[in-house]
C-alpha positions as a printed Julia matrix, in Angstrom:
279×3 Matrix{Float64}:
 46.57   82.01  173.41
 46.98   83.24  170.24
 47.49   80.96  167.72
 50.73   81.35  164.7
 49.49   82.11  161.24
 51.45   79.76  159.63
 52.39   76.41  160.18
 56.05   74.61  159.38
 54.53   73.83  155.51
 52.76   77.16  154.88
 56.64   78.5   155.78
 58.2    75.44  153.56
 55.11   76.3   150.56
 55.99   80.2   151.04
 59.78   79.6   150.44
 58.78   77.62  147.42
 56.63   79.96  145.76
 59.5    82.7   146.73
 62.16   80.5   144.99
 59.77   79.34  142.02
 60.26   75.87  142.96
 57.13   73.25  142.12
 57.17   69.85  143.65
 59.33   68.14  141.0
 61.95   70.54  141.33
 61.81   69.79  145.0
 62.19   65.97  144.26
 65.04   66.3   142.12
 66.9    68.46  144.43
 66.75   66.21  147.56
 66.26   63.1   145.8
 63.6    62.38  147.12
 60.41   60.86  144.91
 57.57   62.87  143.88
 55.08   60.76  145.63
 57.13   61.37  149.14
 56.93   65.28  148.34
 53.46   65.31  147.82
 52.92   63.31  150.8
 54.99   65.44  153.01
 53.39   68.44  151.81
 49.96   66.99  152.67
 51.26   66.44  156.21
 52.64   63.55  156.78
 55.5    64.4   158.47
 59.25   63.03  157.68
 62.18   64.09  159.59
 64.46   63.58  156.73
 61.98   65.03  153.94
 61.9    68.29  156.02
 65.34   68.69  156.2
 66.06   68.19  152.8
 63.42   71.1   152.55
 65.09   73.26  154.45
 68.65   73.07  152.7
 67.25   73.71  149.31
 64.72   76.28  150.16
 67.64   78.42  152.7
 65.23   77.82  155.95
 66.83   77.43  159.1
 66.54   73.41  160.11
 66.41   73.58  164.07
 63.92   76.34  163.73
 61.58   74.45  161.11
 61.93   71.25  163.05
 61.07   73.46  166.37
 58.44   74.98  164.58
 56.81   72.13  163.3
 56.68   70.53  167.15
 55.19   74.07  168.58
 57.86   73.78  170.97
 59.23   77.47  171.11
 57.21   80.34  171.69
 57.63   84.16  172.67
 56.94   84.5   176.21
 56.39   87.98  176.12
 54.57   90.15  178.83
 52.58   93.2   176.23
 52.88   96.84  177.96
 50.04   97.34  179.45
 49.1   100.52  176.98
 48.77   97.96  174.21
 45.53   96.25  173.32
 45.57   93.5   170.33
 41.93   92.81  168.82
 41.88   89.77  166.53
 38.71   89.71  163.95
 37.45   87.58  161.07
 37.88   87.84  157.35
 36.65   85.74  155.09
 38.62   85.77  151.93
 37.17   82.83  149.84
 33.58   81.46  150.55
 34.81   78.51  153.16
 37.92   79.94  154.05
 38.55   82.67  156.66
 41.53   84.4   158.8
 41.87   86.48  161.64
 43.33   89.02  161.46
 45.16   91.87  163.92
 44.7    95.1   164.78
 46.15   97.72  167.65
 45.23  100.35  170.18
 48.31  102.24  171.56
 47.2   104.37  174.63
 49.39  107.12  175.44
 50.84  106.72  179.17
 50.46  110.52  179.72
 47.73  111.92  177.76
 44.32  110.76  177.03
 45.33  110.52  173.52
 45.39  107.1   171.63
 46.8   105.48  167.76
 45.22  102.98  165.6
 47.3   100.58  163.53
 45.78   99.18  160.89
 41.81   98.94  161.73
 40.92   94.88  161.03
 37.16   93.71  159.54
 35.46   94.98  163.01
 35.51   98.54  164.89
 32.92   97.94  167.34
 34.74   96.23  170.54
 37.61   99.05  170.02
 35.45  102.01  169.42
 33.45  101.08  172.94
 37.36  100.77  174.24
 38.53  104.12  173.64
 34.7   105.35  174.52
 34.55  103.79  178.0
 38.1   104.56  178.7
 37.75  108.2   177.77
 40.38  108.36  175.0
 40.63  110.38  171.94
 41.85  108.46  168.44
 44.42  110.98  167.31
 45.93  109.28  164.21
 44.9   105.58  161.93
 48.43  103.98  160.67
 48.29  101.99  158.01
 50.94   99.33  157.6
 49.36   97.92  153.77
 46.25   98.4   152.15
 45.04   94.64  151.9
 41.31   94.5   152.6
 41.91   92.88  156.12
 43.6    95.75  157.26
 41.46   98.8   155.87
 38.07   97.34  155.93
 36.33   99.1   159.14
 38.15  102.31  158.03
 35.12  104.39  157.45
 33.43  103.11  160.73
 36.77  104.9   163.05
 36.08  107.76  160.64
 32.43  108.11  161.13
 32.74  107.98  165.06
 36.31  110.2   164.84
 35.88  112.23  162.34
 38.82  114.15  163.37
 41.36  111.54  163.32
 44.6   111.6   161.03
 45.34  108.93  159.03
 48.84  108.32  157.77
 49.58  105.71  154.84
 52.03  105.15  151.86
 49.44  105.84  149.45
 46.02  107.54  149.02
 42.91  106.01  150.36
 39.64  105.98  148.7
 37.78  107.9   151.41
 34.7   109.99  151.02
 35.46  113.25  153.29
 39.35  112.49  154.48
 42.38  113.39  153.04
 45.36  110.77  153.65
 49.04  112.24  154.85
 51.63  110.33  153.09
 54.36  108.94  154.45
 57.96  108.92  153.73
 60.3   106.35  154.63
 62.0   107.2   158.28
 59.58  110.04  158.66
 58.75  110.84  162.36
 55.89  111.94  164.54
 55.17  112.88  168.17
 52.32  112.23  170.09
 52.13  113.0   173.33
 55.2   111.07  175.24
 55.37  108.36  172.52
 57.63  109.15  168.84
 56.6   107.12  165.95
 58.97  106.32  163.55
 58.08  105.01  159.71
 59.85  102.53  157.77
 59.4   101.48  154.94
 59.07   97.85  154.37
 58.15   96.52  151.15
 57.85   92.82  150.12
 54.85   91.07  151.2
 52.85   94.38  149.49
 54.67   97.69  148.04
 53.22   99.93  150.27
 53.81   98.13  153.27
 55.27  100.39  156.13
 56.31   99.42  159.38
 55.86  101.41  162.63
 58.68  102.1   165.35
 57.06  103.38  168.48
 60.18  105.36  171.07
 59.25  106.17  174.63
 58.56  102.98  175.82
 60.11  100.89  178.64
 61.08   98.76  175.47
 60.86   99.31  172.0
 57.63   98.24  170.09
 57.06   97.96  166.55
 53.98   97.7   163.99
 55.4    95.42  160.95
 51.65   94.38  159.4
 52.45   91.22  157.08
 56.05   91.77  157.09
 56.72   89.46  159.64
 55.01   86.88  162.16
 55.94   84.89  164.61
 57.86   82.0   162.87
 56.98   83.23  159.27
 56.58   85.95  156.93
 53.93   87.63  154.66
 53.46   85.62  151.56
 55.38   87.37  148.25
 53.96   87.22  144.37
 57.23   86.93  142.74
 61.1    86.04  143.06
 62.19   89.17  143.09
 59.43   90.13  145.89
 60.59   87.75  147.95
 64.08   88.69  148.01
 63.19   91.8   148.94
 61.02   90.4   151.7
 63.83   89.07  152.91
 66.58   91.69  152.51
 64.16   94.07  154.1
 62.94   92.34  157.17
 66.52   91.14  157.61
 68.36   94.5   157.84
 65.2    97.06  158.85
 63.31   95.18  161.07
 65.32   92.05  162.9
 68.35   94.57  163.36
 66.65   96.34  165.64
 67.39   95.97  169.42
 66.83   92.45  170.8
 64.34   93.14  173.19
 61.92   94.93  170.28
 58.2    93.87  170.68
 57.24   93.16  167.09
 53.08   93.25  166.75
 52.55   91.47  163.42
 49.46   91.81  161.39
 48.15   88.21  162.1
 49.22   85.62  165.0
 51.02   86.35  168.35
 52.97   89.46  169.34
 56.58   88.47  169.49
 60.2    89.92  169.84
 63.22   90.43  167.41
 65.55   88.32  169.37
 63.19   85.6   169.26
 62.88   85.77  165.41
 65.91   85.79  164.98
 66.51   82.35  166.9
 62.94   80.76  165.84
 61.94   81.72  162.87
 62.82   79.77  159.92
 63.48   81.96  157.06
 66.04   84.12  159.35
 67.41   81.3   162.24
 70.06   80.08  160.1
């Protein structure tokens, strides 16, 4: 099982930073001392405390509470034609994530896509190699080093492949095909649709994929299951939110959403369980 990137305070330290709250501003809105803040935030958990959070910092309660007890989670069944890979990245000398990338196999072809390419290309190149697939196309949801950093390894054993992102790459022998926002592409029996979904990064894009028995989308650090990307700025984060709000959890219910780090989920279940959007 696959674990959630975020836990109930990374979501509660996320809205913070997104509202430009510190921890006294936190204690004078609920009330609550500045010792019991900084306790709660170091995880000793209080009912009450969390809350309080939640009304000042616009999370949902019930799903922060759920969240907190790992009580709810997607259940899920992936299409068969999707593979998730999880490797490691090491952003700070002690500290380390893990991070997602996909393989989309074409039901009719032997044709496959890449989204985003994670820290580690071997276990997927020897994928597509023992199942006798051709990589046709590399999407690119952002351009954070977790999700570029084995480019040039797909490109060395594909040198073929297109690769489609909102902005150039620095690549030796590969030109990069720009996207547009709601641009479209077929492969094979499966349309890709590109949205653009800023926020958590500027030239974050998010992938709809049409010709499925459901729908199935790409949204990199846009969303995960139970939390967001984290934002820079105020005015970032509002757009985080207006944009995963009306692009990406107003698509149909049953929408498998593949994040860029934690468990694949769906857009109804967001939108009941996850605490910046379960109101």
């Amino acid at each position: 099982m696959i674990d959630f990137e975020d836990t109930y305070l990374d979501c509660i330290k996320k809205a913070c930073l997104g509202k430009g709250f510190n921890k006294q501003i936190l204690a004078n809105k609920t009330g609550y001392s500045l010792y019991s803040i900084k306790k709660f935030l170091k995880g000793y958990y209080s009912n009450e405390i969390l809350e309080a959070l939640a009304k000042i910092l616009d999370l949902g309660i019930k799903a922060l509470r759920s969240h907190a007890q790992d009580s709810k989670r997607s259940d899920l069944i992936a299409p068969s034609i999707l593979h998730q890979y999880q490797t490691n990245f090491l952003y700070e000398d002690t500290l380390s994530l893990n991070v997602n990338h996909y393989l989309l196999l074409d039901p009719n072809t032997n044709g496959a896509l890449l989204f985003d390419t994670g820290t580690d290309a071997k276990a997927t190149i020897q994928d597509l190699l023992d199942k006798g697939r051709i990589l046709n196309s590399i999407f690119i949801t952002h351009q954070h080093k977790d999700h570029i950093y084995a480019l040039e390894d797909y490109l060395e054993a594909f040198p073929t492949v297109s690769i489609y992102a909102s902005l150039p790459l620095k690549l030796q022998a590969k030109q990069t095909q720009i996207l547009s926002n709601r641009q479209n592409f077929l492969f094979g029996s499966l349309r890709v649709e590109a949205y653009h979904t800023p926020g958590h990064s500027k030239d974050g894009f998010s992938y709809m994929i049409l010709g499925l028995e459901k729908p199935l989308m790409f949204v990199g650090d846009s969303i995960f299951s139970h939390s967001q990307g984290g934002t820079r700025t105020i005015e970032d984060y509002q757009i985080a939110l207006n944009i995963n709000k009306t692009v990406i959890l107003s698509q149909y219910p049953e929408t498998i959403l593949a994040p860029g780090h934690g468990p694949l989920t769906t857009v109804e279940h967001e939108n009941l369980h996850n605490p910046f959007y379960a109101k």
